[in-house]
C-alpha positions as CSV (number, residue, x, y, z in Angstrom):
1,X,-28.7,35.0,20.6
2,X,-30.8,31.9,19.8
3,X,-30.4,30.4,16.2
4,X,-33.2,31.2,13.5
5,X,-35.3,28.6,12.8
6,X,-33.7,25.5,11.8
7,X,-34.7,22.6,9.3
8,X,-34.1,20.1,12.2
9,X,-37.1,22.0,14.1
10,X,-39.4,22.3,11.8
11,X,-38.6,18.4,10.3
12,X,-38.7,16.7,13.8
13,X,-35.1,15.5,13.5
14,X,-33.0,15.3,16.8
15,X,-30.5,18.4,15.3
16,X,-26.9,16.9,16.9
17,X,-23.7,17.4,14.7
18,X,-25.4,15.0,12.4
19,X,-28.9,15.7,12.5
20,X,-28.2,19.2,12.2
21,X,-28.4,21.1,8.5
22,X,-28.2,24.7,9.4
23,X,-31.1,27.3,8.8
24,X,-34.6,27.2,6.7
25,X,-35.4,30.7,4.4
26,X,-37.4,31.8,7.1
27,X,-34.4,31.0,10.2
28,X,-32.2,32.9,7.6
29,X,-34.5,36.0,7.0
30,X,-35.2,36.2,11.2
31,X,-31.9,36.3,11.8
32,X,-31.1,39.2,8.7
33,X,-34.2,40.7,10.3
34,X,-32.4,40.8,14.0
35,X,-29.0,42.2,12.1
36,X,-30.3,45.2,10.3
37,X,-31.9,45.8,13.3
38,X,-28.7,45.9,15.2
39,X,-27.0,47.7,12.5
40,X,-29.6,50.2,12.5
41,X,-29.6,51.0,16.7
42,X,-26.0,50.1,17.3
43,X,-27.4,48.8,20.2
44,X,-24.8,46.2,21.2
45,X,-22.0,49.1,20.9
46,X,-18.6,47.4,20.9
47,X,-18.2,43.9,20.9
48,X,-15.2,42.1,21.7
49,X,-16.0,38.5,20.9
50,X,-18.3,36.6,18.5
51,X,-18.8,32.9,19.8
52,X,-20.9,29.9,18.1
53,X,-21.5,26.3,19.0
54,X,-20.7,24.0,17.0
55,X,-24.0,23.2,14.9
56,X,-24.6,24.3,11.7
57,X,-27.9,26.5,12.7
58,X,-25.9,28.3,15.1
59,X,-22.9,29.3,13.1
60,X,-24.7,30.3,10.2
61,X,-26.4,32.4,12.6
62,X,-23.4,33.9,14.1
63,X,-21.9,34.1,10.2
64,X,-25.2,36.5,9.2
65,X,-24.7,39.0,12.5
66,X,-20.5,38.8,11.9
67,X,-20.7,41.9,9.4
68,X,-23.1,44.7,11.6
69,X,-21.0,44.0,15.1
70,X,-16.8,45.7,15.5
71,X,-14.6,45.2,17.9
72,X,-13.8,48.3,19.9
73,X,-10.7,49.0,17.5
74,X,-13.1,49.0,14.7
75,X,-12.0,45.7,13.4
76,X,-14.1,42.6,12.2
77,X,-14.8,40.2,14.2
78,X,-14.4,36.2,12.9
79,X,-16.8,33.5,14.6
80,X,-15.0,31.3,17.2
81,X,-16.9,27.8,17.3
82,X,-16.8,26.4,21.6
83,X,-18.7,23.0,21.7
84,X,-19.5,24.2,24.7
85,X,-22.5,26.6,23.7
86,X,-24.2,23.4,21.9
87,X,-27.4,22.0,23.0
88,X,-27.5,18.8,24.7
89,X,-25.6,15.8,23.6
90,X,-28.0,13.4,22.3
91,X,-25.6,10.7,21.5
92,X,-27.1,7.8,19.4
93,X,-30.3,10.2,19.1
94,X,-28.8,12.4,16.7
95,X,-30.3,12.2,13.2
96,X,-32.6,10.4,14.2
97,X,-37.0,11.8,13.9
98,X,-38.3,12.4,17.1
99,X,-40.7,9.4,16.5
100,X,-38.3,6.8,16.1
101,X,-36.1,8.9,19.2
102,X,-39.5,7.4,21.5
103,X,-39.3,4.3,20.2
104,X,-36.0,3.2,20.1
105,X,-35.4,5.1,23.6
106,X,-38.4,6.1,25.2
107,X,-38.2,9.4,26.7
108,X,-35.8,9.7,30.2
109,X,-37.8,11.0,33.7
110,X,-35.2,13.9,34.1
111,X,-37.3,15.0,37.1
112,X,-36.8,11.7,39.2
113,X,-33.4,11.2,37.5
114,X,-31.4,14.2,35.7
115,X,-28.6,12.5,35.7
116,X,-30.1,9.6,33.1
117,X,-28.3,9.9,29.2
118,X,-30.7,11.0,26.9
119,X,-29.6,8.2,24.7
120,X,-26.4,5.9,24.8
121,X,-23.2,8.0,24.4
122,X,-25.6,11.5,25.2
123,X,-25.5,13.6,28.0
124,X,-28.0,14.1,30.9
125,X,-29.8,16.9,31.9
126,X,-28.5,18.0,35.3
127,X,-24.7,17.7,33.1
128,X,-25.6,19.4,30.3
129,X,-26.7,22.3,32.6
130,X,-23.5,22.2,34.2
131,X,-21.5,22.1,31.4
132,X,-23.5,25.0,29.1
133,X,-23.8,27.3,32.2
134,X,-20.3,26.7,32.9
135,X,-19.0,27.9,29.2
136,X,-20.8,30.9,29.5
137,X,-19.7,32.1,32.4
138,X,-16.0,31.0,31.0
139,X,-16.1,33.1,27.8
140,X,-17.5,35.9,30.2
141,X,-14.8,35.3,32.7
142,X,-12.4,36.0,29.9
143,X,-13.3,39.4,28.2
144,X,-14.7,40.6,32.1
145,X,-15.4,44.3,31.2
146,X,-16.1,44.2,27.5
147,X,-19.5,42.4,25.7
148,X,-19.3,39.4,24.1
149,X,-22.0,37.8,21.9
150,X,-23.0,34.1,21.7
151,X,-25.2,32.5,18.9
152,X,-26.4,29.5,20.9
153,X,-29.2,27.3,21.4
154,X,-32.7,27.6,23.5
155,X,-31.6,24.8,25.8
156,X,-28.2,27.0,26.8
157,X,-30.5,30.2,27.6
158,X,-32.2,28.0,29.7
159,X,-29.9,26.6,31.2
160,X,-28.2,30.1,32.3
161,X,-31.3,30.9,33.8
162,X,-31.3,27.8,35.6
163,X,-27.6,28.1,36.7
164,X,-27.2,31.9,37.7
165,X,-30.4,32.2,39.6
166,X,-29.2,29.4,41.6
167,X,-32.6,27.7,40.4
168,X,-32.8,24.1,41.2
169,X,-31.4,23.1,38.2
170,X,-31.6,19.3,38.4
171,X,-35.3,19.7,37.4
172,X,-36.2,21.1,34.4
173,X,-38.9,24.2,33.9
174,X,-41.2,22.6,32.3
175,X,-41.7,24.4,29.5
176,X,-42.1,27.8,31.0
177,X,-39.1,29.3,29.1
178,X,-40.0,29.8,25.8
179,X,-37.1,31.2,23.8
180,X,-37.8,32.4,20.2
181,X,-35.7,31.9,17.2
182,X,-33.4,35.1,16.5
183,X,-34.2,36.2,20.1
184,X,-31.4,38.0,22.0
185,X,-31.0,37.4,26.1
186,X,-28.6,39.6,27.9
187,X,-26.3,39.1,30.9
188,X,-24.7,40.9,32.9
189,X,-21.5,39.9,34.8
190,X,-21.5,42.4,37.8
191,X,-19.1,42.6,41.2
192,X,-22.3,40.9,43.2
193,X,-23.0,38.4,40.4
194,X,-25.1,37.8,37.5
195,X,-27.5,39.9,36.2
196,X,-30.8,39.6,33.9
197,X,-30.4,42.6,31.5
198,X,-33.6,41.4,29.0
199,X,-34.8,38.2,28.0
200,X,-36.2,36.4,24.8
201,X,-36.1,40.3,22.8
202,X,-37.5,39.1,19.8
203,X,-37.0,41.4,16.2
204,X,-40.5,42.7,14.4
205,X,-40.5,39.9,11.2
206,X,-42.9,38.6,9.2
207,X,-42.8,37.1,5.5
208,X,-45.9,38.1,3.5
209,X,-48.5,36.1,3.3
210,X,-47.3,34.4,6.5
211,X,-50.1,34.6,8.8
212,X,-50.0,32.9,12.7
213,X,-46.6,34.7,13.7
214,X,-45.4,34.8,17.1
215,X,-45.3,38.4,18.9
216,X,-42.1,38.6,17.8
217,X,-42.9,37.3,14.3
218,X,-41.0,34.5,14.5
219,X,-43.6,31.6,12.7
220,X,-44.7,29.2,15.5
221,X,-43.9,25.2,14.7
222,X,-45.3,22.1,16.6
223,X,-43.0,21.8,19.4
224,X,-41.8,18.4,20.6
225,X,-42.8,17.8,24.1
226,X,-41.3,16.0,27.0
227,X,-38.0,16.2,28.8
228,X,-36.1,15.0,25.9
229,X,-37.2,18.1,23.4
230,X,-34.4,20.2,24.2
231,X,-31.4,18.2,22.2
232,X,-33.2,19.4,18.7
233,X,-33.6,23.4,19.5
């Protein structure tokens, strides 16, 4: 699952460990919305794992599904933090506004060079890739014939994509991925390889009076764009 919406997003900050200050009301009520929903089909059935990143928008989106998924003894599950599910490592960029991000570090050419740092001490494209793709198909790995849900980040969807459709994944896709917030993308782990169950299945939500929803009726914000715009989703 991708977070809910986050107050990084929707205040232009680069949303790092520091930048990052968990959910807004409306993040909060996509992600109940995308619960009760699950809680209501049973959809997922059993579930043997519940994994987060580390940021604050993601556990507290793992934290609100934790009570509607069981384990296939019937017990609860607890959320298991893996830095490895976190967006890209922006390094000096975190905290920072998108604004000041251009100006202090203008804005790396990932398609000449995807191996170029976001910012000092961040990471680059081509290795963020490698090292999100690589965590998913680690936790996978390890419960291989049981389901296992992640509450990550759009970057990490993408970069699955990117990874297990042998995609050329030095370049990014310019944009053409558009994961919603409180969206669930399913994998499969099959004998031939990976497989592309759904993507981007966005819950039915809308708060009243809230007009200029997505499809899924997630609320649309201004997106930053550019190569360097996936560190704050």
């Amino acid at each position: 699952m991708r977070h809910g919406e986050a107050a990084c997003n929707v205040n232009g900050v680069v949303g790092g460990r520091r930048g990052c200050t968990g959910l807004t009301g409306t993040g909060v009520r996509q992600v109940e919305a995308l619960r009760d929903r699950l809680a209501r089909t049973g959809e997922l059935g059993p579930v043997d794992a519940l994994y987060s990143s580390v940021l604050a928008r993601a556990v507290a989106t793992a934290e609100i599904l934790a009570p509607v998924l069981e384990r296939p003894d019937g017990g609860s599950l607890r959320v298991v933090t893996d830095c490895g599910l976190c967006e890209l490592h922006p390094g000096e960029a975190d905290a920072v506004t998108w604004a000041e991000f251009s100006a202090r570090f203008g804005e790396p050419d990932w398609d000449r060079d995807p191996t170029t740092p976001l910012a000092p001490g961040g990471e680059s494209w081509s290795g963020f890739v490698d090292r999100a793709a690589s965590c998913v198909a680690r936790l996978a790995t390890r419960h291989r014939g049981g389901r296992v849900v992640l509450a990550c980040h759009a970057g990490v969807i993408e970069a699955t994509v990117l990874a297990f459709f042998a995609v050329d994944r030095t370049r990014r896709s310019r944009g053409l991925l558009r994961t919603e917030h409180a969206s669930l993308t399913e994998w499969e782990l099959a004998e031939g390889g990976w497989r592309l169950c759904r993507y981007n299945d966005v819950t039915p939500w809308q708060g009243p009076g809230e007009p200029g929803t997505s499809p899924g009726g997630a609320p649309r914000t201004a997106s930053v764009r550019g190569a360097a715009a996936a560190a704050g989703s």
